[in-house]
Structure formats: C-alpha cells, structure tokens
C-alpha positions as CSV (number, residue, x, y, z in Angstrom):
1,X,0.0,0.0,0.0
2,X,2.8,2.1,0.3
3,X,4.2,1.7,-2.7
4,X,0.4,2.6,-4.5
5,X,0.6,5.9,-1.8
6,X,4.0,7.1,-2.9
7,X,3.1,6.4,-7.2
8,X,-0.4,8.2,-6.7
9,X,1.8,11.2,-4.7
10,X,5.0,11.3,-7.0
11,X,7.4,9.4,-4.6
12,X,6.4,11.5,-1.7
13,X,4.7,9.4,1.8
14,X,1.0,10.3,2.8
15,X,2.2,10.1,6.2
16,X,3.8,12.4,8.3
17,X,5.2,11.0,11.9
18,X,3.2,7.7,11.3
19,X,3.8,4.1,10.5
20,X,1.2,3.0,7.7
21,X,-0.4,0.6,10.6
22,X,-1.1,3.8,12.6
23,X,-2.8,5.5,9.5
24,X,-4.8,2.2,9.5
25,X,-6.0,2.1,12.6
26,X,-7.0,5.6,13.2
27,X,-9.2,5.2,9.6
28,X,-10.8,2.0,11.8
29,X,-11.2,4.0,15.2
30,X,-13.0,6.9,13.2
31,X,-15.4,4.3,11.9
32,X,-16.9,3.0,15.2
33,X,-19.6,5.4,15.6
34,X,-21.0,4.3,11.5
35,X,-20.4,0.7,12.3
36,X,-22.6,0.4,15.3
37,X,-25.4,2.4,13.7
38,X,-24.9,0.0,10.7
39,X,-24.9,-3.4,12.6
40,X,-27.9,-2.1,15.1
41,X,-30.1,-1.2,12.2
42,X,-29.4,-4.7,10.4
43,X,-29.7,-6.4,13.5
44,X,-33.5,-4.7,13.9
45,X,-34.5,-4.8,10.6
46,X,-33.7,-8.0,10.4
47,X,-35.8,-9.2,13.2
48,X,-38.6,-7.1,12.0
49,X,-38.7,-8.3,8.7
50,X,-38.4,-11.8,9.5
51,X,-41.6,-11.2,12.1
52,X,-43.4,-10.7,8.9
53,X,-45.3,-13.7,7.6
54,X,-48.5,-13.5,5.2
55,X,-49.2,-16.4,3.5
56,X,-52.4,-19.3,3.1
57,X,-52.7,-22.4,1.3
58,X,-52.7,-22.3,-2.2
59,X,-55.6,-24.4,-2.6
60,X,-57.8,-21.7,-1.0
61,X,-60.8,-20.7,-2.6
62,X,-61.3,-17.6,-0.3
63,X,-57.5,-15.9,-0.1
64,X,-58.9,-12.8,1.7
65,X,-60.1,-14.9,5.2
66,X,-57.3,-17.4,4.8
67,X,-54.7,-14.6,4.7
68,X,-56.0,-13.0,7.8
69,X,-54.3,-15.0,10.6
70,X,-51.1,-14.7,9.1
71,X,-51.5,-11.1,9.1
72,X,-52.6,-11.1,12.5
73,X,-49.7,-13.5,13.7
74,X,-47.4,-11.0,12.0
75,X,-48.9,-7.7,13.4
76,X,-48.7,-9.5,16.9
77,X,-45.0,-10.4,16.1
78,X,-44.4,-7.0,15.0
79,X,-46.0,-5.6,18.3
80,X,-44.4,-7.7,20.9
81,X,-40.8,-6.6,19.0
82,X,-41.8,-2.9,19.0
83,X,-42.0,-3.4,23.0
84,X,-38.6,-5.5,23.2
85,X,-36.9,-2.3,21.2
86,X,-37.3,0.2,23.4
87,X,-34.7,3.4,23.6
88,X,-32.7,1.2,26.9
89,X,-32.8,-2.0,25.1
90,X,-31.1,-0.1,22.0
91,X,-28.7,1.6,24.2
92,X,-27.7,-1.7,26.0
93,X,-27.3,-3.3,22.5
94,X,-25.2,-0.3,21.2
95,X,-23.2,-0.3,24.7
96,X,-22.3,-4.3,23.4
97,X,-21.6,-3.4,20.0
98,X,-19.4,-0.2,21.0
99,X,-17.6,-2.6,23.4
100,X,-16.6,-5.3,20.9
101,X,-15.6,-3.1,17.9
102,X,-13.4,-1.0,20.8
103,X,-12.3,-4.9,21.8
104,X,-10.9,-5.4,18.3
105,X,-9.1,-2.2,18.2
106,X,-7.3,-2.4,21.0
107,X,-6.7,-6.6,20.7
108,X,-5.7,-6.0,17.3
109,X,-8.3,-8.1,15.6
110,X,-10.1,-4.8,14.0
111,X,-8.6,-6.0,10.3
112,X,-11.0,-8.6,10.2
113,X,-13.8,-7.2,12.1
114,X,-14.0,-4.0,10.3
115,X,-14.6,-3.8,6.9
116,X,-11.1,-3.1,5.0
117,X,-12.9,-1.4,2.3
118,X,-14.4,1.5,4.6
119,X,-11.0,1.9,5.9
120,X,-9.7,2.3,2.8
121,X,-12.0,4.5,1.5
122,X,-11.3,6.6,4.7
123,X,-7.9,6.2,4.4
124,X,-7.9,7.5,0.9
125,X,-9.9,10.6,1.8
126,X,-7.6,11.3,5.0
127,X,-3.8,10.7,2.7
128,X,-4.2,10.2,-0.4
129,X,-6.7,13.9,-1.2
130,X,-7.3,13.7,-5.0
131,X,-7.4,10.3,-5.6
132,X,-10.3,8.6,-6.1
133,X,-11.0,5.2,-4.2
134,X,-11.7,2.8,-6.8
135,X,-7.9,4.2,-8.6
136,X,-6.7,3.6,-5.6
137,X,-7.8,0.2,-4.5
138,X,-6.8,-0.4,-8.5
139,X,-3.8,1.1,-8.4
140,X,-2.9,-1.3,-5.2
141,X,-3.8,-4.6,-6.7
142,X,-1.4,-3.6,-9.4
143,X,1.2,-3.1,-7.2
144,X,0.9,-6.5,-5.3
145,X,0.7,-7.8,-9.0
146,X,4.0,-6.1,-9.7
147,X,5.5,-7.6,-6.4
148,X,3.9,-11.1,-6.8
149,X,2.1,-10.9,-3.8
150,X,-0.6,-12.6,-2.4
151,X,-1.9,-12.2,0.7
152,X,-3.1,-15.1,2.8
153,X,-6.6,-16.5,1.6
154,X,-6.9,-14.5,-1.5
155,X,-6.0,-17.7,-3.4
156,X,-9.1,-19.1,-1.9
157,X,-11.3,-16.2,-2.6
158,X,-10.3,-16.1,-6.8
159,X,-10.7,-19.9,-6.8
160,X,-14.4,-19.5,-5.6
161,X,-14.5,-16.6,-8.5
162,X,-13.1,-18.7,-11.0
C-alpha cells in the first residue's frame, strides 16, 4: 500500500510522523460510531422483517379470510418486537456493540472485524486527497501484481470466483 501511496503522490509518503499501521487504525477507530449504527439497524431490521409472515394455502378458494391469521400473527410479532426495542434495550445493544468493535481495536483483531474497504476509503480521503478510491484500490492490486504478492486466503477467494 505504500508503494500505491508514494506512485499516486510522485514518490512523496502520505504520512507524516506515522507508520502506515497507525494511518490504518485511526481510519478503523474513526469508523466506530457508523459501524454500530450500521450493525444495530441490520440487526433490527432483520428481526422485524423476519416477524413478517403473510401467506395461506394455495388451494384456498377464499385468499382474503385465509390470509388473515397470518396477518394477524405477524402484526402480533411485529407488536411484541416494538416493545422489546425500546430506547434502553437499544442503548444496551449499542453499549455491546461499541464494546466489541473497541475490543478489536485495541486486541488487534479490527482487520478482520472492520470492513477493510471503509477503511480504505477513509484512508484515501484522510492521505491520499485527490485520488479517487476505486484508482486507488486499483492502483494497489497492481502493485501486489508487480511484487507477486498474495496475501493469505486470497487464493481461496479467486478460486471461488473462478
């Protein structure tokens, strides 16, 4: 990644008084605050939409009273989760969610917890300031290309492509 920063920036580093793992991780840390909002709204909309359930029997001759119980199981579902989510439930979930992305930064496990390509979008926008992301994230596979690099379990990934 260094070598795509310094091609993009004429030879020059993006960094000033920091190792490119400490660029990294500060892109990561910055990203806590959209990454709980983005796992606590999956997590509910998930449940909600799952709650939902409106089907009969195909061999109905009367769809409109046979579809009725589902509905009514579902609005009942839907009801009893709108009372589970309540603003201190939410909070306690975020609290967990806060904790365990704060975990992996300071246990160093954030590179596979966070995604890499918000970081590296971040990181782009924080270093590298006139490049646009997908050049970049280009201009980095050529790189590894160039240097015959392949990190561990990319093999696997282009074999599922392929």
């Amino acid at each position: 990644m260094v070598a795509a920063c310094r091609s993009v920036l004429g030879g020059q580093s993006p960094f000033e008084g920091i190792t490119l793992d400490e660029a990294l991780l500060a892109c990561a840390k910055a990203l806590v605050d959209n990454l709980v909002l983005e796992r606590l709204q999956a997590e509910v909309n998930e449940s909600l939409v799952t709650a939902i359930a409106v089907k009969a029997s195909p061999d109905t001759r009367n769809p409109a009273s046979h579809l009725m119980p589902s509905i009514t199981g579902s609005l009942t579902r839907l009801n009893e989760l709108g009372s589970k989510y309540s603003a201190a439930f939410l909070e306690a979930r975020q609290a967990e969610l806060r904790s365990a992305l704060e975990d992996a930064l300071t246990n160093g496990t954030w590179r596979s917890e966070f995604p890499g390509r918000l970081i590296l979008k971040r990181f782009v926008g924080e270093h590298v300031r006139g490049v646009n992301y997908d050049a970049f994230r280009n201009i980095i596979l050529d790189k590894m290309v160039d240097a015959s690099y392949q990190p561990p379990g990319m093999k696997e990934v282009i074999d599922k492509i392929t």
